[in-house]
DSSP file (Angstrom, degrees, kcal/mol; ACC not computed):
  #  RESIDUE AA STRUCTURE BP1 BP2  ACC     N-H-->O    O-->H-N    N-H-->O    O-->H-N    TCO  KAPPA ALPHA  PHI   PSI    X-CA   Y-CA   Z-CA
    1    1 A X              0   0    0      0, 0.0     0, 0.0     0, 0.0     0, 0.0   0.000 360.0 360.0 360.0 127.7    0.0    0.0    0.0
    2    2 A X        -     0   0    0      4,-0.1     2,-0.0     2,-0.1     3,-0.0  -0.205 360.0 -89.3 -62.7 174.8    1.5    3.6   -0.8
    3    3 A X        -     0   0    0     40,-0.1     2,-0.9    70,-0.0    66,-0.0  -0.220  19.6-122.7 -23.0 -47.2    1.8    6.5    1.5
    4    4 A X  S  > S+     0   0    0      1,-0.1     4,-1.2    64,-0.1     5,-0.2  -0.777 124.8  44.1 -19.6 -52.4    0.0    9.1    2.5
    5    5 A X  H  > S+     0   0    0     -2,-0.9     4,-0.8     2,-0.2    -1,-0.1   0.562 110.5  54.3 -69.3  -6.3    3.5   11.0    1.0
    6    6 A X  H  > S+     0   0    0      2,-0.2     4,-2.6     3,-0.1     5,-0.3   0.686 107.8  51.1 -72.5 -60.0    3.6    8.8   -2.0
    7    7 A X  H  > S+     0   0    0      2,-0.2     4,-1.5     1,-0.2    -2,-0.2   0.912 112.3  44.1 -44.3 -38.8    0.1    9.9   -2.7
    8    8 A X  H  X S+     0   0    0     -4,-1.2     4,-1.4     2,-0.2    -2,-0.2   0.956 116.7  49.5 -77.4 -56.6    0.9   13.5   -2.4
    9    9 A X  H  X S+     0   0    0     -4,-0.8     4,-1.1     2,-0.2    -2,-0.2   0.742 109.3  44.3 -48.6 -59.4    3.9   12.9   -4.4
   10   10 A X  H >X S+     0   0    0     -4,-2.6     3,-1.6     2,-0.2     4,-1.5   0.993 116.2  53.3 -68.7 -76.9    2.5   10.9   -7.5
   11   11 A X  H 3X S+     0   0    0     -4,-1.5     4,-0.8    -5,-0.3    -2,-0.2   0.665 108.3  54.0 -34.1 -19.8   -0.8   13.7   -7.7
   12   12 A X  H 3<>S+     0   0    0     -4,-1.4     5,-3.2     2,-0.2    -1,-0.2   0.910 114.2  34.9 -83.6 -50.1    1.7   16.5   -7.7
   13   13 A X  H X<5S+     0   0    0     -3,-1.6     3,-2.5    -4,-1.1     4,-0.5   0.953 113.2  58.4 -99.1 -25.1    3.5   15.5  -10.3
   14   14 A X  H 3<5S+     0   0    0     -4,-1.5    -2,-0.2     1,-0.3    -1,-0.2   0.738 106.0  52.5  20.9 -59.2    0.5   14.1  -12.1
   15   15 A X  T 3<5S-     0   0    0     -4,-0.8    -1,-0.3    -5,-0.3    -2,-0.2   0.492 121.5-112.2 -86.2  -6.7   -0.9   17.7  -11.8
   16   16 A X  T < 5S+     0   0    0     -3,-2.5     2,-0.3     1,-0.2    -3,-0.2   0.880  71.2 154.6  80.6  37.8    2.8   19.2  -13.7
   17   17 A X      < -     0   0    0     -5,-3.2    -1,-0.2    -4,-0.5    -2,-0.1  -0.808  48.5-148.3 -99.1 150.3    3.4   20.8  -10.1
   18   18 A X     >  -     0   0    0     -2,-0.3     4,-0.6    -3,-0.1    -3,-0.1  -0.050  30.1-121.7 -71.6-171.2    6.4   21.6   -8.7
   19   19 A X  H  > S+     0   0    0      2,-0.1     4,-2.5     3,-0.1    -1,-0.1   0.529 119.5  57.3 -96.8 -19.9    6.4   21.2   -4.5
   20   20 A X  H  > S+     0   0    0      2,-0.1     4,-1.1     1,-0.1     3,-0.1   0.999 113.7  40.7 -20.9 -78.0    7.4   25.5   -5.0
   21   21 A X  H >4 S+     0   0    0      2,-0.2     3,-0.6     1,-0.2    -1,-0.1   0.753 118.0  41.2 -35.1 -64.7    4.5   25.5   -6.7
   22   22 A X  H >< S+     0   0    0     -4,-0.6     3,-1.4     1,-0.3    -1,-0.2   0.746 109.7  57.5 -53.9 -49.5    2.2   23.2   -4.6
   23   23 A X  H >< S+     0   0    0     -4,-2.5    11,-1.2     1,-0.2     3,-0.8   0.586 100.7  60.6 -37.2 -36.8    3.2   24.5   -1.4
   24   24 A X  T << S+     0   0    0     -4,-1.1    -1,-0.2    -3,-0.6    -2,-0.2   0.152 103.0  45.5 -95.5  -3.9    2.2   27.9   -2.6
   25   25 A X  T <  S+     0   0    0     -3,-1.4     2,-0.6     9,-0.0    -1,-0.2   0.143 101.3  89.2-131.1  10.1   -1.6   27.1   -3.2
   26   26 A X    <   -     0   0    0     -3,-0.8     8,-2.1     8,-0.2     2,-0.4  -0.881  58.4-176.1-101.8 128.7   -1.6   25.1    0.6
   27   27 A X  B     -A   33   0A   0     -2,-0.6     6,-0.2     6,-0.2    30,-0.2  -0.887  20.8-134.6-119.4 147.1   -2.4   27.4    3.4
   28   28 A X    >   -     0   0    0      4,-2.6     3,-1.3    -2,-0.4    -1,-0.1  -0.149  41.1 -89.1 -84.7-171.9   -2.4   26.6    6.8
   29   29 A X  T 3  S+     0   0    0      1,-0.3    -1,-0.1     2,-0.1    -2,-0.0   0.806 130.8  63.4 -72.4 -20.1   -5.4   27.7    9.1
   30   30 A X  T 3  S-     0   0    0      2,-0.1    -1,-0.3     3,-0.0     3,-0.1   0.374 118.1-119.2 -61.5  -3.7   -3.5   30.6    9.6
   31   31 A X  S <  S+     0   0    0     -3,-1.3     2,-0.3     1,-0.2    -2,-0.1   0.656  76.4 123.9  48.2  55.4   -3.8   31.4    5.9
   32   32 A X        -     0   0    0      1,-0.0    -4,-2.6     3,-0.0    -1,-0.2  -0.840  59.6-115.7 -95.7 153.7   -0.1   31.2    5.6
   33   33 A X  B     -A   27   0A   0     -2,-0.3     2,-0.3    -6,-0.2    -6,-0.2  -0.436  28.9 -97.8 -82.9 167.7    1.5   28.7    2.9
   34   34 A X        -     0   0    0     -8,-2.1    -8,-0.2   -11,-1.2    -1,-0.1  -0.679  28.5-117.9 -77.4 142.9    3.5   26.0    3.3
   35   35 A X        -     0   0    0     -2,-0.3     4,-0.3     1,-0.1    -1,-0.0  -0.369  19.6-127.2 -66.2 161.0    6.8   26.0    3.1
   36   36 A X  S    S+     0   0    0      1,-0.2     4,-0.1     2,-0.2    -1,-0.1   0.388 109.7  54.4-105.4  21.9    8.5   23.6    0.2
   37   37 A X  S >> S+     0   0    0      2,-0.1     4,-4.9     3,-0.1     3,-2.1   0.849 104.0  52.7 -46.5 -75.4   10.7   21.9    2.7
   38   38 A X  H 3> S+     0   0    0      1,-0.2     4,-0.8     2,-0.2    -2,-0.2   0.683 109.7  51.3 -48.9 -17.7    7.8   21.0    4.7
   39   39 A X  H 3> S+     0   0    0     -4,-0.3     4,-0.8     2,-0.2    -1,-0.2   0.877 111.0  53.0 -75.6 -38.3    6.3   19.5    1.3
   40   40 A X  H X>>S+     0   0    0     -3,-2.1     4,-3.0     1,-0.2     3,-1.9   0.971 105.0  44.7 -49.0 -74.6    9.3   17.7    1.1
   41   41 A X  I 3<>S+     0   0    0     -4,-4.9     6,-2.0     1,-0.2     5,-0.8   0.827 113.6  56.0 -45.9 -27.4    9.5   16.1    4.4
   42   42 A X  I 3<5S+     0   0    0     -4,-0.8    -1,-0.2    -5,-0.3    -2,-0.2   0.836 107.6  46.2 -62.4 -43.6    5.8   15.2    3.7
   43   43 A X  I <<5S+     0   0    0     -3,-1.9    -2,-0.2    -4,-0.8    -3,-0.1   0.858 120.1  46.2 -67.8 -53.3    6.6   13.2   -0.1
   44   44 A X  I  <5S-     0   0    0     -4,-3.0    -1,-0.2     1,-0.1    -2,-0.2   0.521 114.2-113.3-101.3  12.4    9.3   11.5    1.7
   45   45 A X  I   <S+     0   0    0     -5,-0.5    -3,-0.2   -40,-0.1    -1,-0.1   0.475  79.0 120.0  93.8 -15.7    7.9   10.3    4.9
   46   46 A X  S   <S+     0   0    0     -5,-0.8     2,-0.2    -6,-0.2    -4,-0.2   0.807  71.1  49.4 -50.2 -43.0    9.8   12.5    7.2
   47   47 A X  S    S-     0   0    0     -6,-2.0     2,-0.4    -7,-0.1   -42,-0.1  -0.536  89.9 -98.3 -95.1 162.6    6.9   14.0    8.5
   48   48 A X        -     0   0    0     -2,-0.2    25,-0.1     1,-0.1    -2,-0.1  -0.720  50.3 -97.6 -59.9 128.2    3.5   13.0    9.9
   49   49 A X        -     0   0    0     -2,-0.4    -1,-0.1    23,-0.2    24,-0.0  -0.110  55.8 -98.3 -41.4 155.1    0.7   13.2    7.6
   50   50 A X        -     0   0    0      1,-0.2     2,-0.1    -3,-0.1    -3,-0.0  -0.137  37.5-113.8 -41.3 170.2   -1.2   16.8    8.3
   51   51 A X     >  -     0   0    0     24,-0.0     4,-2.9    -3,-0.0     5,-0.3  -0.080  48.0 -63.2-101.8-162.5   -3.8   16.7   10.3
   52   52 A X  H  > S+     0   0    0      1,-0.2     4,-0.6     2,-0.2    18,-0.1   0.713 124.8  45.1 -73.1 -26.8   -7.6   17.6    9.1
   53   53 A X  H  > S+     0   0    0      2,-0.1     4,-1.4     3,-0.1    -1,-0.2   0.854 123.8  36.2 -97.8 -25.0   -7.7   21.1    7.9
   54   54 A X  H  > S+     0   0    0     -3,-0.2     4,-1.6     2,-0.2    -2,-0.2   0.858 111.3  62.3 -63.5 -44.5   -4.2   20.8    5.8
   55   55 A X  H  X S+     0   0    0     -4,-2.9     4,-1.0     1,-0.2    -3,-0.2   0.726 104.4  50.8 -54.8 -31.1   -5.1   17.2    4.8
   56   56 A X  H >X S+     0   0    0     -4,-0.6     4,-2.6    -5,-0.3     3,-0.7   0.955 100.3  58.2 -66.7 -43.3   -8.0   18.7    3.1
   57   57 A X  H >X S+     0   0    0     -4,-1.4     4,-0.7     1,-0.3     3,-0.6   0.964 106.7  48.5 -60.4 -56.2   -6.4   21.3    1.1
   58   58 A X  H 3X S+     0   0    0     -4,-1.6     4,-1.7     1,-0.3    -1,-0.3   0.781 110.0  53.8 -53.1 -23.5   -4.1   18.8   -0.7
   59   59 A X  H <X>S+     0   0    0     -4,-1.0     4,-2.0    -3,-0.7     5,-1.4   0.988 119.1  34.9 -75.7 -51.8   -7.2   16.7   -1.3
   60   60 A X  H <<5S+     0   0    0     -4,-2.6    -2,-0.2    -3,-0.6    -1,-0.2   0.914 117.5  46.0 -41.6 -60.0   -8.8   19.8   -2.9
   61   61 A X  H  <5S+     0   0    0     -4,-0.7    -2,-0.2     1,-0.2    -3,-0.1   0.997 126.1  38.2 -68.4 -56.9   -5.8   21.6   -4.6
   62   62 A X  H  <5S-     0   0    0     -4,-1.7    -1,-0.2    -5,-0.3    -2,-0.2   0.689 105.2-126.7 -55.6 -17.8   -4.8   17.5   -6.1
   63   63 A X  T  <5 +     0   0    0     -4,-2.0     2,-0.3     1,-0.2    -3,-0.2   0.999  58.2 154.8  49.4  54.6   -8.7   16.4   -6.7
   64   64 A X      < -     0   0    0     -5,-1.4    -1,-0.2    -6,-0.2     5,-0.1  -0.952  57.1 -98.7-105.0 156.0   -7.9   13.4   -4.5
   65   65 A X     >  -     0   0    0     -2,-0.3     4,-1.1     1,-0.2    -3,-0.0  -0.264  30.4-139.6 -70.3 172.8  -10.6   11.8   -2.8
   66   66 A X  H  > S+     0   0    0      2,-0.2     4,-1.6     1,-0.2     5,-0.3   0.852  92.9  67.2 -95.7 -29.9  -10.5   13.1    0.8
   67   67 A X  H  4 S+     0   0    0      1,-0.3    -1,-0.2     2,-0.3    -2,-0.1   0.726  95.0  49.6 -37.5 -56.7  -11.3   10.0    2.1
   68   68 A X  H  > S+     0   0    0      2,-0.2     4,-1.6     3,-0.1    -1,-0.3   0.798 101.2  60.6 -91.7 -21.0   -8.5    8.3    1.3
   69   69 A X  H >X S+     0   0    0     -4,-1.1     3,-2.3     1,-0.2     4,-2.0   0.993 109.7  43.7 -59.2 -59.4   -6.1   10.6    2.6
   70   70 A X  H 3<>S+     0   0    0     -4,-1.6     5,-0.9     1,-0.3     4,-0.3   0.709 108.6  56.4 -45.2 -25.1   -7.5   10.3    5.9
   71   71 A X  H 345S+     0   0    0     -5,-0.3    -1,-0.3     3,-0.2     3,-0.2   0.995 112.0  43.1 -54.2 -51.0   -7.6    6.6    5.3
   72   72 A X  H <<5S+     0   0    0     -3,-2.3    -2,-0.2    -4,-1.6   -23,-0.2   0.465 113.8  56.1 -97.8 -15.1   -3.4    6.8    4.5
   73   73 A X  T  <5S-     0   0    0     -4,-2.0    -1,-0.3    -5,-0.2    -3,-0.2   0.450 108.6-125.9 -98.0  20.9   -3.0    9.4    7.9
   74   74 A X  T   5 +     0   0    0     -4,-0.3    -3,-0.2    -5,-0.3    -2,-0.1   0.770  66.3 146.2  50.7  32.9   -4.6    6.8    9.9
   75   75 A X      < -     0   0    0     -5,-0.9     2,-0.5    -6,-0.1    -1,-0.2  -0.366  48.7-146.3 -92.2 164.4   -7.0   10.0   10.7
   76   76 A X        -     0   0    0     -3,-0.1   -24,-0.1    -2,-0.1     2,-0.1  -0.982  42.8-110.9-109.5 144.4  -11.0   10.1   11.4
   77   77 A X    >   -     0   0    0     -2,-0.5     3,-0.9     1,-0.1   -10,-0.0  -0.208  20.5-109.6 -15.4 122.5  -12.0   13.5   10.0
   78   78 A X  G >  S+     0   0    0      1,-0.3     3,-0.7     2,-0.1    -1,-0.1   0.967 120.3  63.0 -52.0 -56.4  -13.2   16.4   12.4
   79   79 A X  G 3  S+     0   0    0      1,-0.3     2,-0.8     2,-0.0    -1,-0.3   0.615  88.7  66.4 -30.7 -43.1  -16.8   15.8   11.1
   80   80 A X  G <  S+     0   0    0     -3,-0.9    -1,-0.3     3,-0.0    -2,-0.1  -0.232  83.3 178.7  -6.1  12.9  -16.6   12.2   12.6
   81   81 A X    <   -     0   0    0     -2,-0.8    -3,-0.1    -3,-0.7    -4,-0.0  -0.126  23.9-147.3 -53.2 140.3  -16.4   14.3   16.3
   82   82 A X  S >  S+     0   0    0      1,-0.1     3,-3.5     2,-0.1    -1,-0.2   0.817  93.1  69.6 -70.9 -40.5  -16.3   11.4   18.9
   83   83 A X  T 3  S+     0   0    0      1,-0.3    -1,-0.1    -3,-0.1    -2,-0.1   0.951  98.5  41.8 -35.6 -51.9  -18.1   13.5   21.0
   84   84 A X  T 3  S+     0   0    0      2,-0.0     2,-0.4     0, 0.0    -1,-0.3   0.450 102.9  82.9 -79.5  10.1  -21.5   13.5   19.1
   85   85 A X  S <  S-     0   0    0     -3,-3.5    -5,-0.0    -5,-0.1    -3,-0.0  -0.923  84.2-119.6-127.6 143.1  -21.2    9.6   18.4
   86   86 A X     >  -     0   0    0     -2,-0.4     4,-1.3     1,-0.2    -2,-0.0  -0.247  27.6-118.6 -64.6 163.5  -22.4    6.7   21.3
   87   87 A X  H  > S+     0   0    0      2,-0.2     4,-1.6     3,-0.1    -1,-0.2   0.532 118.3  61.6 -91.0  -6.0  -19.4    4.5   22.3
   88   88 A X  H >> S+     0   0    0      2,-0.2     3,-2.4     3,-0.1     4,-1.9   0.960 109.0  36.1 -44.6 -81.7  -21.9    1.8   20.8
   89   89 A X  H 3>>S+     0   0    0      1,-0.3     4,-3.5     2,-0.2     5,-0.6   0.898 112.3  59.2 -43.6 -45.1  -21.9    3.3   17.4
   90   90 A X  H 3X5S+     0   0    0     -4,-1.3     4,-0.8     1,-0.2    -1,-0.3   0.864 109.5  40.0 -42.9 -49.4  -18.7    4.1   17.7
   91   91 A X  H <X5S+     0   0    0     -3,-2.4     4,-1.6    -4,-1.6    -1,-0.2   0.665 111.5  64.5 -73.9 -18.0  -17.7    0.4   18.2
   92   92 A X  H  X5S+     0   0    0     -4,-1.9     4,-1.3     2,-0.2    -2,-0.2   0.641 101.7  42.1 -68.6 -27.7  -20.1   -0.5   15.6
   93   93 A X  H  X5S+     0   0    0     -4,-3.5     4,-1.4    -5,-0.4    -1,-0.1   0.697 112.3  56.8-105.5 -13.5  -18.6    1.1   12.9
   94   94 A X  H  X<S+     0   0    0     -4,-0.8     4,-1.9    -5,-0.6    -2,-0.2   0.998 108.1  47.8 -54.7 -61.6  -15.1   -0.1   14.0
   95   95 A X  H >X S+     0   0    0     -4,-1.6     3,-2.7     2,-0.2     4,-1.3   0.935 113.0  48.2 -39.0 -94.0  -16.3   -3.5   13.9
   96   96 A X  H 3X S+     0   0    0     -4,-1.3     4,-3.1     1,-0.3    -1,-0.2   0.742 117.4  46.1  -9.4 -75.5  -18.0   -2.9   10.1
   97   97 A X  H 3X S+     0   0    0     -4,-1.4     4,-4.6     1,-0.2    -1,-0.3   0.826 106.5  51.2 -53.0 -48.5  -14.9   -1.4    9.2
   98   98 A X  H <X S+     0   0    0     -3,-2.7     4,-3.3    -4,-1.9    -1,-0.2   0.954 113.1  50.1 -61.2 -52.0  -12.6   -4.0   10.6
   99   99 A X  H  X S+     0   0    0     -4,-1.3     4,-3.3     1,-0.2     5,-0.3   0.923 104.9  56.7 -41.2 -50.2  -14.8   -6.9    8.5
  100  100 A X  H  X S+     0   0    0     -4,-3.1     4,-1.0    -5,-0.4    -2,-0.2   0.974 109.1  42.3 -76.7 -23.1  -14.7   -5.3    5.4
  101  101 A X  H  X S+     0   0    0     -4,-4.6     4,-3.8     1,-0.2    -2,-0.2   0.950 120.4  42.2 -76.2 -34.4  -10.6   -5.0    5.3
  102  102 A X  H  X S+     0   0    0     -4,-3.3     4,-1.3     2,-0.2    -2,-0.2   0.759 115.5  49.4 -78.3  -9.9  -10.1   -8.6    6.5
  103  103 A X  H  X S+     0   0    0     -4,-3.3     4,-0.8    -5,-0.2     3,-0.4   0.959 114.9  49.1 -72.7 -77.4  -13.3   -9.9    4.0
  104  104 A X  H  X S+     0   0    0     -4,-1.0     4,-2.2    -5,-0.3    -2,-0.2   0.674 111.8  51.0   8.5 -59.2  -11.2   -7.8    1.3
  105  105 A X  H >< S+     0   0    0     -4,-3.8     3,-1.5     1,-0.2    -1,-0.2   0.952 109.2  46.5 -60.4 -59.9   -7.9   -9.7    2.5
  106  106 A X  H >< S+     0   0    0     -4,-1.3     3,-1.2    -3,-0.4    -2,-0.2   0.630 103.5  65.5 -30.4 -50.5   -9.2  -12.9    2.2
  107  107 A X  H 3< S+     0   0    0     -4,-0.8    -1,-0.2     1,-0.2    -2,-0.2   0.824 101.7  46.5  27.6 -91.3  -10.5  -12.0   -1.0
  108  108 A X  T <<        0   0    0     -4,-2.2    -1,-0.2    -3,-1.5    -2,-0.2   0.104 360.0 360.0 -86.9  27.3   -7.0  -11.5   -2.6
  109  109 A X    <         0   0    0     -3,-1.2    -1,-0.2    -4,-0.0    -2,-0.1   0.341 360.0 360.0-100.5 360.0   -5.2  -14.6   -1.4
């Protein structure tokens, strides 16, 4: 399975972008860019995936689904607040989740 910086990486240059370039259209919440060091360390694994409001832009500025970045930062989404969800549900949709990668594995053996 790729990356989360492998993702970023292949979509970037996919898109003809530079990480100058790329960096320059990601803003933090602060609405400052990123730097293209920080882009770097991101492509090569150095860093941690972003977290939710950065993770988005790249999904936006790349037109990847958003989904799967979160998938590949081992994130839930803010929308997803634990707060508003029962520790039922909560366990329920682990559970779901957990079946459908190991049905999946099984699958491709």
């Amino acid at each position: 399975m790729r990356t989360f910086g492998e993702v970023i990486a292949e979509a970037r240059k996919k898109a003809k972008l530079t990480q100058r370039q790329l960096a320059a259209r990601i803003k933090n919440e602060e609405g400052r860019h990123i730097s293209g060091p920080y882009l770097n360390d991101i492509e090569h694994n150095f860093r941690h995936p972003p977290r939710g409001y950065l993770l988005e832009q790249f999904a936006k500025e790349l037109d990847l689904d958003v989904d799967l970045l979160y998938f590949l930062a081992k994130q839930l989404p803010a929308a997803l607040d634990s707060s508003e969800v029962s520790e039922e549900q909560g366990v329920a949709a682990y559970r779901a989740f957990r079946h459908q990668l190991e049905r999946k594995g099984r699958k491709k053996r």
